[in-house]
MARPA-474589 format. One line per 2 residues: number of its first residue (from 1); their letters; for each residue x, y, z of C-alpha. Coordinates in nm, 4 decimals, decimal comma, m for minus. Layout:
N
NUM	a	X:Y:Z ~ ...
//
This chain:
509
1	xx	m8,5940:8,7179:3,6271 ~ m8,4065:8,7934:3,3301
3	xx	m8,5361:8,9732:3,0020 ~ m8,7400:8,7190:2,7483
5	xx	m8,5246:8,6528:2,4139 ~ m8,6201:8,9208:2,1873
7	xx	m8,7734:8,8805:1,8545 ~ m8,4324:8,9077:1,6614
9	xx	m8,2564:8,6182:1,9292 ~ m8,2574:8,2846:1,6994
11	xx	m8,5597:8,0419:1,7310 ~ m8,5424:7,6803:1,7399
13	xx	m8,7310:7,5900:1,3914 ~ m9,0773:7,5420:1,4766
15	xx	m9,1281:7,2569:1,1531 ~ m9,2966:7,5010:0,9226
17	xx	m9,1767:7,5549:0,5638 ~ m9,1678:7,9528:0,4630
19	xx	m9,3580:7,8675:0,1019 ~ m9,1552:8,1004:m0,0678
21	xx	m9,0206:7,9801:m0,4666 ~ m8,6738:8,0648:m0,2812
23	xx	m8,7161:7,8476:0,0053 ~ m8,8419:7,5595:m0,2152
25	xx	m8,5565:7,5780:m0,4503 ~ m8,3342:7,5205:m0,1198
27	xx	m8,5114:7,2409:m0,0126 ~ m8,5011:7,0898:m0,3718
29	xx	m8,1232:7,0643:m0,3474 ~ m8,1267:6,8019:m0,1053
31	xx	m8,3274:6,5407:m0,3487 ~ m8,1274:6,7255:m0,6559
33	xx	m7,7713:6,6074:m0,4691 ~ m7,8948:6,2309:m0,4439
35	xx	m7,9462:6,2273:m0,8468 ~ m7,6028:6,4398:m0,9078
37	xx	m7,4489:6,1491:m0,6699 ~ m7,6492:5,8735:m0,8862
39	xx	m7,4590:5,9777:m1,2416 ~ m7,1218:5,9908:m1,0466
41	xx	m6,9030:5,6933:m1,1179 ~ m6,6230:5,7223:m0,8786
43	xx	m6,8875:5,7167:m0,5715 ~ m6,8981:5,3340:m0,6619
45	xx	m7,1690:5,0975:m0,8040 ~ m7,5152:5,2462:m0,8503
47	xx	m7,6044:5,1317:m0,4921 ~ m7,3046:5,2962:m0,3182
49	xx	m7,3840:5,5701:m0,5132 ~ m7,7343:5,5934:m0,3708
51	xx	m7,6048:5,5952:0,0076 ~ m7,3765:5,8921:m0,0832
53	xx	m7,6582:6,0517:m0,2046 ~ m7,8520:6,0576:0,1104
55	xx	m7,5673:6,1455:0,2551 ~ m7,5484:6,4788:0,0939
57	xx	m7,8933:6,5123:0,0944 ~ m7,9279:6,5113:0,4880
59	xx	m7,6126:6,6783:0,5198 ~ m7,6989:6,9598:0,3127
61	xx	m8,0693:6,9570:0,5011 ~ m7,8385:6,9521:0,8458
63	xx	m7,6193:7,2589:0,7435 ~ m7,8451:7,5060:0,5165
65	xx	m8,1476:7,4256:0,7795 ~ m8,3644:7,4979:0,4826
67	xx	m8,6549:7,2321:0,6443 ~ m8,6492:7,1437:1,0566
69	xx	m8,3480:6,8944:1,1471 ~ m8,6289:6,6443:1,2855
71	xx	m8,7313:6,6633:0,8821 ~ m8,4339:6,5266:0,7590
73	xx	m8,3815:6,2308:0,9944 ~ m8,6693:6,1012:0,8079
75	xx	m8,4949:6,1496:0,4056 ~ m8,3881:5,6978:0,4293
77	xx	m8,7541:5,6511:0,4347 ~ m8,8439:5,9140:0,1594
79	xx	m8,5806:5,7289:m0,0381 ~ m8,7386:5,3855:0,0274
81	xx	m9,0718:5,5487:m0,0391 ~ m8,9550:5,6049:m0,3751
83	xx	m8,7524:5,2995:m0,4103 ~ m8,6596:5,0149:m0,1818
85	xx	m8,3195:4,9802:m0,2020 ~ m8,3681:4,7780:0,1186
87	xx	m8,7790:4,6517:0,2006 ~ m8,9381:4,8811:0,3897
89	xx	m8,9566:4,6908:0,7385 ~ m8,5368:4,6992:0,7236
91	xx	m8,5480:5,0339:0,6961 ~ m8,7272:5,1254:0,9999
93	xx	m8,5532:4,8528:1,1990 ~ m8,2367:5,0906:1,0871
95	xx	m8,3574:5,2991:1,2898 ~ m8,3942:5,0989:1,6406
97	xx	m8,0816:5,0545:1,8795 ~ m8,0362:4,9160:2,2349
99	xx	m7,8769:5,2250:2,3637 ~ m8,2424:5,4072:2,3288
101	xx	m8,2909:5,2902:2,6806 ~ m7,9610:5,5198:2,7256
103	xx	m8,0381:5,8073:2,5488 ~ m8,3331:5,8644:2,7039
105	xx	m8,3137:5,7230:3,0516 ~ m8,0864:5,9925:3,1248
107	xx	m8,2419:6,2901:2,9456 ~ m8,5652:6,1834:3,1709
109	xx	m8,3619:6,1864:3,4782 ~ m8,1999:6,5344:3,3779
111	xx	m8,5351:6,6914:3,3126 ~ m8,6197:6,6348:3,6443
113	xx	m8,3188:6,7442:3,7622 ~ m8,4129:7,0930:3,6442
115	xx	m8,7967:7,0902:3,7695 ~ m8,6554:7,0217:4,1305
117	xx	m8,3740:7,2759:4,0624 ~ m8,0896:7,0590:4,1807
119	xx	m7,9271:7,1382:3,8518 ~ m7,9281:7,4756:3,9682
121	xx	m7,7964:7,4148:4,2938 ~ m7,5040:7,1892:4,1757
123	xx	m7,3923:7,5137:3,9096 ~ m7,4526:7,8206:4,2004
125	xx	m7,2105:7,6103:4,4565 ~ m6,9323:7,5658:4,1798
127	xx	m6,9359:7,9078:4,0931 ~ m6,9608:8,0751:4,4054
129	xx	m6,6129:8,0030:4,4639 ~ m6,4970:8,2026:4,1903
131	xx	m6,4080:8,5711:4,1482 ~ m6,5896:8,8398:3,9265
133	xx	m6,2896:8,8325:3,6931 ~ m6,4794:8,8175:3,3841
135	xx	m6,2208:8,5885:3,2482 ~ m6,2431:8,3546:3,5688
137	xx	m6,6134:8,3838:3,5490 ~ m6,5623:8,2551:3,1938
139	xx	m6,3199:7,9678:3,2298 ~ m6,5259:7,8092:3,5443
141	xx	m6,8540:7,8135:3,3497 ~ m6,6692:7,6111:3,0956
143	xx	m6,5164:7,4064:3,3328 ~ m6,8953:7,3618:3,4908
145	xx	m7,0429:7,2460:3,2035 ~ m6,7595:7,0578:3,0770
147	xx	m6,7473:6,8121:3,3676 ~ m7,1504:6,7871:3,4159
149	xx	m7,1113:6,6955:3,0433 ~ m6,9143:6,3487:3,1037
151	xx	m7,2471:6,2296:3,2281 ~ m7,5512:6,4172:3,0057
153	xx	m7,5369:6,5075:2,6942 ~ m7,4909:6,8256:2,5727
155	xx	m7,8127:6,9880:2,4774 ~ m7,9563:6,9141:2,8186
157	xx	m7,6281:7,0448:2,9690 ~ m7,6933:7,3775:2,7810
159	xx	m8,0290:7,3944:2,8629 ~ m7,9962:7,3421:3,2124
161	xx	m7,6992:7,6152:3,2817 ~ m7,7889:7,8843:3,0211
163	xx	m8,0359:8,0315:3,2131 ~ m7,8124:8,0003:3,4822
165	xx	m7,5359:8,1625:3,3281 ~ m7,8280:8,4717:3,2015
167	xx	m7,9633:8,4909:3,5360 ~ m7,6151:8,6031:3,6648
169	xx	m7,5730:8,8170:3,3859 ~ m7,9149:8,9783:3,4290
171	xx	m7,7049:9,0790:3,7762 ~ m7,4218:9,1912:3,6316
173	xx	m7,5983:9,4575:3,4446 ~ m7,6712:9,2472:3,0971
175	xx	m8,0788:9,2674:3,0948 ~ m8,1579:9,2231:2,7453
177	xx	m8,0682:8,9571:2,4705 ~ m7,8829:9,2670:2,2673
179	xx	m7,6445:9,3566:2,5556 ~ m7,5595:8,9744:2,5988
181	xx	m7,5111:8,9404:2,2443 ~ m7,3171:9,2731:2,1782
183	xx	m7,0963:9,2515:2,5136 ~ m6,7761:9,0506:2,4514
185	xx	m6,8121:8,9513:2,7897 ~ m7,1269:8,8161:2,8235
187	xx	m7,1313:8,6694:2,5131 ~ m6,7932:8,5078:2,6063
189	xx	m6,9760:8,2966:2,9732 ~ m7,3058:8,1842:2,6637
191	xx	m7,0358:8,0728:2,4725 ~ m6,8123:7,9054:2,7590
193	xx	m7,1587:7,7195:2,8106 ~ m7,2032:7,6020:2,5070
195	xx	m6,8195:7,4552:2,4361 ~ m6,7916:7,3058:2,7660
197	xx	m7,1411:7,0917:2,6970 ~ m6,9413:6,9820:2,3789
199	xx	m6,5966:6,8894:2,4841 ~ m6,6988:6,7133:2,7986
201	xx	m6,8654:6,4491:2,5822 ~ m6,5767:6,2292:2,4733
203	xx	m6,5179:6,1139:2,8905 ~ m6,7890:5,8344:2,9007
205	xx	m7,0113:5,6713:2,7200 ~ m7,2813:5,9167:2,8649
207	xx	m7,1463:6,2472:2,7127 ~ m7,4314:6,2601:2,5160
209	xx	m7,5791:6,1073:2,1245 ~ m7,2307:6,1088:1,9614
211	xx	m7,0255:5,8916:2,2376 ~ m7,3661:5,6677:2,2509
213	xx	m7,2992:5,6393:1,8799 ~ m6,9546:5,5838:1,9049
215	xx	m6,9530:5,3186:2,2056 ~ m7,2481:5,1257:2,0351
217	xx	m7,0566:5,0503:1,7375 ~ m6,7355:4,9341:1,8936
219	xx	m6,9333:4,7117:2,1244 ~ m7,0458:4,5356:1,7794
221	xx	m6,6986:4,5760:1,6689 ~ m6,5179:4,3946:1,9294
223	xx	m6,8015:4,1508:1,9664 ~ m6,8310:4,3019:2,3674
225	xx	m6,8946:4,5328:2,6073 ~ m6,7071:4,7808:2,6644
227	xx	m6,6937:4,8983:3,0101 ~ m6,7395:5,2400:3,1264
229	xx	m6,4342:5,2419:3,3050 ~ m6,2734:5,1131:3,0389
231	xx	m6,3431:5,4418:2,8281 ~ m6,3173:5,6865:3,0713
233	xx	m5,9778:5,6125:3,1628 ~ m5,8472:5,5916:2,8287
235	xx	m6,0290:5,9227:2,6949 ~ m6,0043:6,1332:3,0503
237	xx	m5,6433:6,2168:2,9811 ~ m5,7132:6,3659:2,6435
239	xx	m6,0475:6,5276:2,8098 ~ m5,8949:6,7147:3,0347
241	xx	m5,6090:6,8156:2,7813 ~ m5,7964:6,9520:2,5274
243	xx	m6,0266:7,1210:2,8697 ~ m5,7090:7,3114:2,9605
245	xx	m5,6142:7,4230:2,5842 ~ m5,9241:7,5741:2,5605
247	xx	m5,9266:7,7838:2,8632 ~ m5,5833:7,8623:2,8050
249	xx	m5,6926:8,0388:2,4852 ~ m6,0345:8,1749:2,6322
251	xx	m5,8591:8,3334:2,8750 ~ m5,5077:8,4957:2,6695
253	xx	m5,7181:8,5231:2,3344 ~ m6,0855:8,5899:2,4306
255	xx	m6,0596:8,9291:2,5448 ~ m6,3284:9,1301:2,6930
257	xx	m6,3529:9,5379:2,6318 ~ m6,1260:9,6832:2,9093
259	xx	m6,4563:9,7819:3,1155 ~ m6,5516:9,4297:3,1554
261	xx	m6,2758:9,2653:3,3026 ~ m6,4775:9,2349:3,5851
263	xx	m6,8477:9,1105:3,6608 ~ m7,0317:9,3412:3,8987
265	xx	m7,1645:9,1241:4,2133 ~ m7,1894:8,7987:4,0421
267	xx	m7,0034:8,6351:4,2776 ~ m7,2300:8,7669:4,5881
269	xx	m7,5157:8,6905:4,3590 ~ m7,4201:8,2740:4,3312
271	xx	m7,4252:8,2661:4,7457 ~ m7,7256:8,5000:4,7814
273	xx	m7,9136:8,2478:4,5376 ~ m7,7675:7,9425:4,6641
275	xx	m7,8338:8,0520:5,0433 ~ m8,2189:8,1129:4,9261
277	xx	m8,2371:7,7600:4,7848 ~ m8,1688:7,6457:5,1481
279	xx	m8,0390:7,2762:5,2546 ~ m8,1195:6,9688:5,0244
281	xx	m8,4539:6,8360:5,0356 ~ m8,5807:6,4790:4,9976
283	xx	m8,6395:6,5132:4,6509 ~ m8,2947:6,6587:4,5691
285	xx	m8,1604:6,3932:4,7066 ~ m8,2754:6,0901:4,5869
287	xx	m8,2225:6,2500:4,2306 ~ m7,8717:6,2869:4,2584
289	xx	m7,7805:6,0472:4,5193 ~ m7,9460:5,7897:4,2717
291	xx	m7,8032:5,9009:3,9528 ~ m7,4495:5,8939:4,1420
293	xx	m7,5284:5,5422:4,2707 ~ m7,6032:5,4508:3,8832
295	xx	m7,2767:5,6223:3,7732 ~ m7,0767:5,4249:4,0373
297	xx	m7,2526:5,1068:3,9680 ~ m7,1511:5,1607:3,5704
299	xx	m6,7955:5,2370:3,6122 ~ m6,7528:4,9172:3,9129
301	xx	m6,9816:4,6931:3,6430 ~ m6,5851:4,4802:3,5888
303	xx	m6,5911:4,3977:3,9429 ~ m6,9293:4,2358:3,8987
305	xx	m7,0255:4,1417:3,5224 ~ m6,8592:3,8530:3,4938
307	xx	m7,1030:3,7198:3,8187 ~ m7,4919:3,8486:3,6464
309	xx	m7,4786:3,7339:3,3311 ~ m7,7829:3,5908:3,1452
311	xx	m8,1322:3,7462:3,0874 ~ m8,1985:3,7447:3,4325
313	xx	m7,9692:4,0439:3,5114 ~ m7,9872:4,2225:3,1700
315	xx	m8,1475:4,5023:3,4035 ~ m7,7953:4,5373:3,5604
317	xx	m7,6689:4,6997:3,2096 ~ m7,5951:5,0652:3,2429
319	xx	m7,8449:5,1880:3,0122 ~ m8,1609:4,9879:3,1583
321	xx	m8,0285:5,1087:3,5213 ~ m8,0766:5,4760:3,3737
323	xx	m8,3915:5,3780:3,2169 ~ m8,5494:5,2002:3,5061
325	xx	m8,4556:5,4860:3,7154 ~ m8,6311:5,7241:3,5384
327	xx	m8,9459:5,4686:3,5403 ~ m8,9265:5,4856:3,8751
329	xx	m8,9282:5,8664:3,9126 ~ m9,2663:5,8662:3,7733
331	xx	m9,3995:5,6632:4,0638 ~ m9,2000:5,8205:4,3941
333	xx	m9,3930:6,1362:4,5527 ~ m9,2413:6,4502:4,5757
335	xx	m9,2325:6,5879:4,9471 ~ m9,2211:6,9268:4,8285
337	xx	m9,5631:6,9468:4,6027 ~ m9,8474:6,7642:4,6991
339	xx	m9,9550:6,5121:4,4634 ~ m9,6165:6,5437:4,2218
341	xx	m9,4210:6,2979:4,1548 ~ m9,0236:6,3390:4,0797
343	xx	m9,1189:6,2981:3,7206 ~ m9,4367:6,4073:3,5056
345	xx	m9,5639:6,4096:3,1668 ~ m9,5303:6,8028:3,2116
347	xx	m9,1725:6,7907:3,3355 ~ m9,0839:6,5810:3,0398
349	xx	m9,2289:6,7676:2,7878 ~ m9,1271:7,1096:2,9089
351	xx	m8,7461:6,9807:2,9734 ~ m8,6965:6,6547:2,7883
353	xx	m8,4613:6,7067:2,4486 ~ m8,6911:6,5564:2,1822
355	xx	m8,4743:6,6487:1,9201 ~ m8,2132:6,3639:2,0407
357	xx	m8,4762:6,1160:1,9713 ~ m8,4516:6,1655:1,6116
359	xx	m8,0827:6,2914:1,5745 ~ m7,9357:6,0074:1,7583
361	xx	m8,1622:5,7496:1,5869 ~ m8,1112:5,9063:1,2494
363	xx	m7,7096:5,9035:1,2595 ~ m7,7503:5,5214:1,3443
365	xx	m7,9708:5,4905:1,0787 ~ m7,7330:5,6828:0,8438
367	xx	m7,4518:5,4547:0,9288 ~ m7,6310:5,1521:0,8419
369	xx	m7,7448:5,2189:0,5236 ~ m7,3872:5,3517:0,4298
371	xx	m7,3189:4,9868:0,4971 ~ m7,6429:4,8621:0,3430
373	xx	m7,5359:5,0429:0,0419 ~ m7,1255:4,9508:0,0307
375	xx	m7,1169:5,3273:0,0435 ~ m6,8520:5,2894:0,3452
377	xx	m6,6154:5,0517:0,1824 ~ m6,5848:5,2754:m0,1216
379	xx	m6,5238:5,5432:0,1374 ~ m6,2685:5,3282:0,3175
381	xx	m6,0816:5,3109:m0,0013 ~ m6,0389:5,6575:m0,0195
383	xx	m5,9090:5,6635:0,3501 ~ m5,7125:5,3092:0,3136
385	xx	m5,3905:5,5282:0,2134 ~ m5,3636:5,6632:0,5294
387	xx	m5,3566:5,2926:0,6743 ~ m5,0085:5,2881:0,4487
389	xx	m4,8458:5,6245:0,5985 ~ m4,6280:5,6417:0,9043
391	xx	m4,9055:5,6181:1,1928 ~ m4,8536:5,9711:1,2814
393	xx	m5,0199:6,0632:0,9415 ~ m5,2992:5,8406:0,9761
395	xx	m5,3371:5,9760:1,3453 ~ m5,3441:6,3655:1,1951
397	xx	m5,6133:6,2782:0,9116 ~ m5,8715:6,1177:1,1582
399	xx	m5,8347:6,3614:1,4099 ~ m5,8830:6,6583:1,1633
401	xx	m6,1578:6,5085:0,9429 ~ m6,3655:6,3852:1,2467
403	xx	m6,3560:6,7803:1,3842 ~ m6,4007:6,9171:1,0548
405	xx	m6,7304:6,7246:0,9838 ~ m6,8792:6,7798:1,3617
407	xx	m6,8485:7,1485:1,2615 ~ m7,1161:7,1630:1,0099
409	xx	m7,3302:6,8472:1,1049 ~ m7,4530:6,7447:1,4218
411	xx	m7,1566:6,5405:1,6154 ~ m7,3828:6,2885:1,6629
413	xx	m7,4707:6,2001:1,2814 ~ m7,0856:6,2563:1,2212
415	xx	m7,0202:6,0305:1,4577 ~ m7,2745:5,7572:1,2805
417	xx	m7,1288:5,8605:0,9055 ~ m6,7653:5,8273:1,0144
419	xx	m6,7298:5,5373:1,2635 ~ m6,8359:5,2594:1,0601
421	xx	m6,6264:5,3842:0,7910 ~ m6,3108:5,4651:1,0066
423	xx	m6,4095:5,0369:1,1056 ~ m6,3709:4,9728:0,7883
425	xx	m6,0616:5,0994:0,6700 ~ m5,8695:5,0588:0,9550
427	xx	m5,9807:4,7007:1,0362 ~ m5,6322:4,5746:1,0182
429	xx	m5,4059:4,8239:1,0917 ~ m5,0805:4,7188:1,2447
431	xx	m5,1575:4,3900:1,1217 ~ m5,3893:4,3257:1,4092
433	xx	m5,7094:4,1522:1,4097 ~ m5,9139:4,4564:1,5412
435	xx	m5,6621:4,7178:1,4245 ~ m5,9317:5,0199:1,4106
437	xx	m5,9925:5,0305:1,7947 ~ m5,7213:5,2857:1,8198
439	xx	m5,8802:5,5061:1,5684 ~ m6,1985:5,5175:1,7494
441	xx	m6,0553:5,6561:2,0568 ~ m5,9296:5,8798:1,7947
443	xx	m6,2185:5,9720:1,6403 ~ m6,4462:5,9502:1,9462
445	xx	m6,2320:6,2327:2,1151 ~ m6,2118:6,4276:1,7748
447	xx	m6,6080:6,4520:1,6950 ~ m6,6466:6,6562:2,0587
449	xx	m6,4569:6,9290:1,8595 ~ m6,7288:7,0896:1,7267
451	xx	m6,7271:7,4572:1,8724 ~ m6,8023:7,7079:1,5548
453	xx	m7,1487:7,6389:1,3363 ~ m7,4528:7,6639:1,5617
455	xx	m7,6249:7,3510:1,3729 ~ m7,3048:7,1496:1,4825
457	xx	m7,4567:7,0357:1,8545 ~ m7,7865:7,1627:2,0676
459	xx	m7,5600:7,3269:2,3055 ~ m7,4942:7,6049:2,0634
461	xx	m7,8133:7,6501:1,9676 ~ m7,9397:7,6779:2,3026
463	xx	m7,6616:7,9541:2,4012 ~ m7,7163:8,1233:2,0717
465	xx	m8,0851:8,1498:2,1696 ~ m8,0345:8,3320:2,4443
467	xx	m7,7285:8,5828:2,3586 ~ m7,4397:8,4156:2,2169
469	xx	m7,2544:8,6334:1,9533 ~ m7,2744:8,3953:1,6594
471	xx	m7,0191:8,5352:1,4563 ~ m6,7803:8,5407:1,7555
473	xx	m6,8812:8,1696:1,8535 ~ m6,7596:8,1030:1,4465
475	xx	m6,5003:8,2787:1,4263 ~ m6,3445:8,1688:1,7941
477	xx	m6,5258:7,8248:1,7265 ~ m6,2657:7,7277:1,4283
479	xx	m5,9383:7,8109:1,5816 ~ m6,0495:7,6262:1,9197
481	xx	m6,1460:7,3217:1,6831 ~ m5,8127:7,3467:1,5158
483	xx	m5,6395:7,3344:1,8438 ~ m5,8284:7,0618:2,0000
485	xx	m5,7806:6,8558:1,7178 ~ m5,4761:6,9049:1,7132
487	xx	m5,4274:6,8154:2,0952 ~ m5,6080:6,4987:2,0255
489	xx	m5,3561:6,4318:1,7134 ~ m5,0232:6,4768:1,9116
491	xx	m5,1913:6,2906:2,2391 ~ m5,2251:5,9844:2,0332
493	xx	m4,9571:6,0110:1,7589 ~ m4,7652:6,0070:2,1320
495	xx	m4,9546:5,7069:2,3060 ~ m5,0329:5,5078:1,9691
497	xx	m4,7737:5,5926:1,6967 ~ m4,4574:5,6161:1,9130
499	xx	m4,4967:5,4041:2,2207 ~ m4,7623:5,1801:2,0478
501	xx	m4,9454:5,1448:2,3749 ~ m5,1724:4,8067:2,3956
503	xx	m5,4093:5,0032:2,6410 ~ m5,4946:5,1933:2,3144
505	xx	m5,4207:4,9647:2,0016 ~ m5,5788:4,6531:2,1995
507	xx	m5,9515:4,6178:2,2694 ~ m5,9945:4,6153:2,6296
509	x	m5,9890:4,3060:2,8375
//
């Protein structure tokens, strides 16, 4: 088993303030940014100007992690507390979305997915095909976690194939959390983890809180559904370009030291593990056969929507399928421990991502009192002269400013800051009714750029945790975010501002 992180490995915030005077003054300059933004004129009227200041506030909570990031989803109802710029039942209705049934239908599913170690299984047969080229070792974990990532989100991704990725390392000769984190190799495959749980995100609707985010509020912006199908095969193509940029420059610009270019036995150590785990069980089984079934269901659901409509099949919608899947998991047996079932109050609170159940709620929440506020329009203002520029200009500035704020805030709140306002300003570009669906396939791809700040998704916190180099994942992190957003920029100043594609400009049909 491999070595237990060491006391100097970053910890996940445990919710307990260090009283220190220093520590306090930190935390004091998230209330002390909403009054700065309160006496600033050109933030708007004295109400816009409030939703800018809890903007800042839980931003600068998000980035300096002066109090826990569960803390700060809560800083709308500290403001309300104090005064109710909205009543107080609004605000916690800000905080409720249908896509909950999403969110955490799948992270129950997942969890069980590692108690019955068929995560496991599905990451030691992709990577026992590869050699112990410590490069090649490098590009397939990203490539590993970058697909499983269309379909979870990335925390659970990382948390299910880091310890993978250690116990292979733990082979290799890398025992303790100081050789992972020291080795440019090692901390190179941590790493690979980490970006591939990010970038894999923008492929469905499932890649985790910031594509829920994003597909929620274009549902209520085309006044539809949008089909899974739909998204994945207009975001797949930029997926899998941005996929290849990045292992292009892991593997030319991502050197290991010249005595690590290879992996000692790793590759004999994926089919001695795998050929320990034996054949598929029952259990295995029906938790991925089901979750496939789901996934095919979701991306068919145009063959058959048009037929179940009503209250009666409501259950047919993606997200209660997940949902009532993982209800169901509670109740089948397991036929490998007597008296388990697939799913248990243990499983889920040993593997289940709590976190996402106030990130992901909180970034809606954040969105809609931007709106509540009018903070959004005056932001849209701001924006609304790149709605004037040659499209290619317009294309550029999303792309960049939706990687640049993932970097340093969860993607998932910058995907619930910067949607609604990207609506906004965009609403009739190229004179069309719904002109801003093309910029949220533009942002939505953009926001899964977020590779360099540890605080920016789960997945690098996780990897950190257990060896990442954080300086290298910064460092690395900021060039790769540069390049994917600019990959994104040039896909769609190609498909949108030249050949002014109706697959992208148009909502889909």
């Amino acid at each position: 088993m491999p070595d237990k992180v060491t006391p100097s490995a970053p910890v996940e915030d445990t919710g307990y303030i260090n009283a220190t005077p220093d520590r306090w003054l930190k935390i004091g300059i998230g209330p002390l940014l909403l009054f700065i933004a309160l006496a600033l004129p050109f933030l708007g009227d004295m109400e816009a100007r409030l939703g800018f200041g809890i903007l800042f506030w839980m931003i600068y909570w998000w980035v300096s992690g002066v109090v826990d990031m569960k803390l700060t989803c809560f800083v709308p109802i500290i403001v309300v507390a104090f005064y109710p710029f909205v009543d107080r039942e609004t605000v916690l209705k800000l905080y409720m979305h249908r896509d909950l049934f999403l969110i955490a239908g799948t992270a129950l599913i997942t969890a069980s997915w590692v108690r019955w170690d068929l995560a496991r299984r599905i990451s030691l047969k992709f990577l026992s095909v590869f050699s112990n080229d410590s490069r090649i070792q490098t590009i397939g974990w990203f490539w590993l976690c970058g697909i499983v990532s269309f379909v979870m989100g990335n925390t659970p991704v990382a948390a299910i194939f880091a310890p993978v990725a250690v116990a292979a390392l733990f082979f290799a000769g890398y025992k303790t959390f100081k050789q992972r984190y020291d080795s440019k190799a090692a901390s190179n495959v941590l790493i690979a983890v980490a970006w591939g749980a990010s970038i894999g995100g923008m492929t469905t609707p499932l890649g985790g809180g910031q594509a829920v985010v994003t597909w929620g509020f274009l549902n209520d912006y085309i006044g539809t559904e949008v089909y899974f199908l739909d998204w994945t095969l207009r975001l797949l193509p930029v997926s899998l370009l941005c996929m290849l940029a990045v292992s292009i420059f892991i593997y030319y610009f991502m050197k290991p030291d010249p005595d690590e270019l290879r992996f000692s036995g790793t590759k004999d150590f994926y089919r001695a593990e795998l050929e320990k785990m034996g054949p598929m069980d029952r259990d295995e089984k029906i938790l991925g056969f089901g979750f496939l079934a789901i996934i095919i269901l979701a991306l068919a659901r145009p063959l058959y929507a048009d037929y179940l409509t009503g209250p009666l099949f409501a259950w047919t919608a993606p997200a209660h399928l997940f949902f009532i899947f993982a209800l169901l998991l509670f109740i089948i047996p397991s036929s490998r421990e007597k008296g388990e079932t697939l799913l248990t109050v243990p499983t889920v609170t040993k593997y289940f991502p709590v976190p996402i159940l106030f990130i992901w709620p909180a970034a809606i929440a954040l969105g809609r009192v931007l709106g509540e506020t009018g903070a959004d329009v005056v932001f849209a203002s701001w924006i609304e002269p790149l709605t004037q520029v040659a499209p290619s200009a317009a294309i550029f500035g999303i792309s960049l400013a939706s990687s640049f704020m993932s970097q340093f805030i969860t993607d998932t709140a910058a995907a619930g800051i910067l949607i609604p306002m990207f609506l906004e300003a965009f609403n009739d570009w190229f004179g069309l009714e719904l002109g801003a669906v093309a910029m949220v396939w533009i942002a939505g791809a953009a926001l899964n750029c977020s590779f360099a700040v540890v605080s920016s998704t789960g997945a690098q916190a996780v990897c950190a945790g257990f060896g990442a180099n954080i300086r290298r994942m910064f460092i690395y992190g900021i060039q790769i975010a540069i390049l994917t957003s600019l990959v994104v920029a040039i896909y769609f100043v190609v498909t949108v501002g030249i050949l002014e594609l109706p697959f992208y400009l148009l909502p889909p049909r």
